[in-house]
N, C-alpha and C positions, 0 to 999 in steps of 0.2 A: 442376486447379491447387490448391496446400493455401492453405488462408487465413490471412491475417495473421495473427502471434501475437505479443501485446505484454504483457509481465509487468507486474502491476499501478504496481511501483517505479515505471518507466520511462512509463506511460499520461501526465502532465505535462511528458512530454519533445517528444513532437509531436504535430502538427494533426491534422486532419480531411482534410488535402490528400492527396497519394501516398506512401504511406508509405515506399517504393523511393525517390523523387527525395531526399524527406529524410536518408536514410541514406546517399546517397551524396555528400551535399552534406557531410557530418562530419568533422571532419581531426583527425588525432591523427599522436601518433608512429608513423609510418610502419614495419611489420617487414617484411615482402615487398609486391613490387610487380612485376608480370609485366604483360604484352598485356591478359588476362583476366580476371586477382584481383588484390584489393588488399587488405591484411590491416594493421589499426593497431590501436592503442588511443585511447583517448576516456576522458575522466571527463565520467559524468552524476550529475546529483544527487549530488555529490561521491563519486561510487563508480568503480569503475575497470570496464573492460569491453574486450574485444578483438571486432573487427567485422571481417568477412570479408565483401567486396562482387563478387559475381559480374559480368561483361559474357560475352553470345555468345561460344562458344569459335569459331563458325564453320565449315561444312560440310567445312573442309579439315581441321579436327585431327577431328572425328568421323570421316569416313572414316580417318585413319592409324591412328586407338585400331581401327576396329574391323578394319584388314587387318590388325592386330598381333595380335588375338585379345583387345582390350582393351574391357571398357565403359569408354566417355568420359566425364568426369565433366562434369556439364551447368551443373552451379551448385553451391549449399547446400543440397541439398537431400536429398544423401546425408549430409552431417552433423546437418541436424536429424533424419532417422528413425533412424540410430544413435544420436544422443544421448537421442532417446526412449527406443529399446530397450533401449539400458543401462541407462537408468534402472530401467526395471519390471524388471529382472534386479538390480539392485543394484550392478552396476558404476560404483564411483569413476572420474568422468569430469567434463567441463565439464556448466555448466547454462546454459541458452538462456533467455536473457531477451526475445529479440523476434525475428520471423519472415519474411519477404516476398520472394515472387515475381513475376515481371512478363515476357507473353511467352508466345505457345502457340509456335512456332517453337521446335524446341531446339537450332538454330545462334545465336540471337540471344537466347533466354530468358536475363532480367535477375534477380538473388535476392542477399539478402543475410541472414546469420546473425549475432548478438550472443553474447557469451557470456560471464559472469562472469567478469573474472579471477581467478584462482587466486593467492592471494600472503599473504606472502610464496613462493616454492618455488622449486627445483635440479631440472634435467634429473639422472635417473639418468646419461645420460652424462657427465655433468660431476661425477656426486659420489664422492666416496672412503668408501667403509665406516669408522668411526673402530676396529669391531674384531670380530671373528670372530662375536660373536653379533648382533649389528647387519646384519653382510653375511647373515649366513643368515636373519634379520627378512626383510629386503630381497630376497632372490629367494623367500622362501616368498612372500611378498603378490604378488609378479611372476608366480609360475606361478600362483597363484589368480585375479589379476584376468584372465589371459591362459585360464585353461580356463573361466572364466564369462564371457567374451566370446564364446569359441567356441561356446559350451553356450546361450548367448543367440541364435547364427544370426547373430554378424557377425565378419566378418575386417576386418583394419585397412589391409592392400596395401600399409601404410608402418611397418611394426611391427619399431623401436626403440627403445634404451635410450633415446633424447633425445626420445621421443613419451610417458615416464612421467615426470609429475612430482612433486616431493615436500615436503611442505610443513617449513618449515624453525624453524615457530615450537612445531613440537611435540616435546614431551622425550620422554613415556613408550609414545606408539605409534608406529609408522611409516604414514603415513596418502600413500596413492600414488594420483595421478589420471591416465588412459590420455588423450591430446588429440590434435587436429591429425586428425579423423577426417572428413574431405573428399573420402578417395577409397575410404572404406568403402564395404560392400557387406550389405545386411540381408535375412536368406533363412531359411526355417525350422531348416536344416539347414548349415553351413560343409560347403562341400567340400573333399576331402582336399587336392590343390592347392594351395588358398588357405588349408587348414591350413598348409602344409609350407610354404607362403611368408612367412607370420608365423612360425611358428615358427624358420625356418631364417633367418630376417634378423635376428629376435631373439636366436640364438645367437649369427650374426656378432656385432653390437653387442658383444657383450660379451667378444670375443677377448682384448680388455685388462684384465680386472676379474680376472684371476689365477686364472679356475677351478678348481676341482679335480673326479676325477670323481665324489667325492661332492654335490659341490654339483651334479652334472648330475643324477645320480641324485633327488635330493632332488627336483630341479623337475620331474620327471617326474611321479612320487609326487604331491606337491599338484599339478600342473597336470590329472592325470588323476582325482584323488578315490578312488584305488583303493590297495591295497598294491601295492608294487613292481613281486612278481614276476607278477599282474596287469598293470599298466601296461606294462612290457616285453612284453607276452603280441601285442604289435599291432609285431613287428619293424621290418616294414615304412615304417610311420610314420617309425619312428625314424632309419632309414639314410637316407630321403629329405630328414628335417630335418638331420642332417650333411650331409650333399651338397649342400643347399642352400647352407649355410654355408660352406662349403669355397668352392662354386663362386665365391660374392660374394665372398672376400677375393682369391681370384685372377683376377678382374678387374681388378685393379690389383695384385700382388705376382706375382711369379715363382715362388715355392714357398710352402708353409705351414711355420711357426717349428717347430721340434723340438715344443718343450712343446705347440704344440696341434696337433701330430699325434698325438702319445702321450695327451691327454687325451681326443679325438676316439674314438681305437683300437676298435673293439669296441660301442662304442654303440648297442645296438639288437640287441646279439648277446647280451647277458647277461640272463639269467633266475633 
């Protein structure tokens, strides 16, 4: 079991009693609330923080996740060792200001994670580029933070534009934090798979930000750290992350729009 972890700020904020019973006792503005997770915000010591409180997911959604071919996610416990990892890798992400589990049983194992708010910031889904060197800011930091995720040994399994957020009080950089990483996965090596499922949900995401194929090209280039026709040199990759993309917008559309078939075209075929 990992042991408590309480950031010095926050040691004034509770007892000496169970540190789990306290944290679930904290009520704030409520953002999701399912069977199993509860996720609000809270101000301590007049600072702002978002808390995500684990209960038993129960022996019936563990057996579904794994006849699905899925690891179940048990608690917090996958976002605190991603958010560890990223750290010592450098990846802009949430910081974990307190820690705790509760529970050997992993249908009923209890945990709960804290973690800085980020603010002011805009979900990249929600923001509009104000002009052509801005947008290309914006997806060069996007394939950077997303190939030094992968290069770190963690995939994200929910990896969207509205999982990057962007701080909104800063003029002269663009400063983008990757969050909401609760059903990551931390492993020496990303498998290609769970390559191609970030990657290829992350193209989705962004079917509406007006692509072009230079701007694909480009995220290639920095998300791989190589020149181009290097980075193209791994085809394969590449047609699997279009297909991904492809496959998640037709899940719900009937066809794919002209413009991102013709933007799509070839991807992974050029060298």
């Amino acid at each position: 079991m990992t042991p408590d972890f309480i950031a010095a700020e926050l040691e004034n904020c509770f007892s000496d009693s169970d540190l789990f019973e306290q944290v679930d006792e904290l009520n704030g503005e409520v953002y999701r609330q399912i069977d199993d997770r509860r996720t609000f915000r809270v101000l301590l010591e007049n600072r702002p923080y978002f808390v995500k409180v684990h209960h038993g997911v129960g022996w019936r959604e563990i057996f579904k996740n794994l006849m699905q071919g899925r690891a179940p996610v048990l608690g917090a416990k996958n976002e605190w060792l991603a958010i560890e990892r990223l750290h010592a890798w450098g990846v802009p992400t949430m910081t974990a200001s307190l820690y705790c589990e509760r529970g050997v049983n992993p249908s009923a194992r209890r945990s709960a994670i804290m973690t800085e708010s980020l603010e002011p910031t805009i979900s990249l889904e929600d923001y509009k580029a104000d002009d052509a060197v801005q947008k290309r800011k914006i997806l060069e930091e996007v394939a950077r933070i997303s190939g030094l995720m992968h290069r770190a040994g963690v995939n994200h399994r929910d990896f969207y534009l509205c999982h990057f957020l962007m701080r909104t009080d800063k003029t002269t950089v663009i400063e983008l934090h990757v969050i909401d990483l609760h059903r990551a996965q931390v492993r020496d090596r990303v498998p290609r798979r769970w390559q191609v499922k970030d990657l290829g949900g992350l193209l989705f995401s962004a079917f509406d930000k007006k692509l072009t194929r230079r701007d694909l090209l480009r995220f290639i280039k920095v998300y791989s750290k190589q020149d181009l026709r290097d980075a193209l040199s791994d085809k394969s990759l590449w047609r699997q992350v279009v297909n991904r993309a492809k496959k998640l917008y037709l899940q719900d559309h009937d066809k794919l729009p002209d413009e991102i078939t013709e933007l799509l075209t070839n991807i992974g075929d050029e060298s």
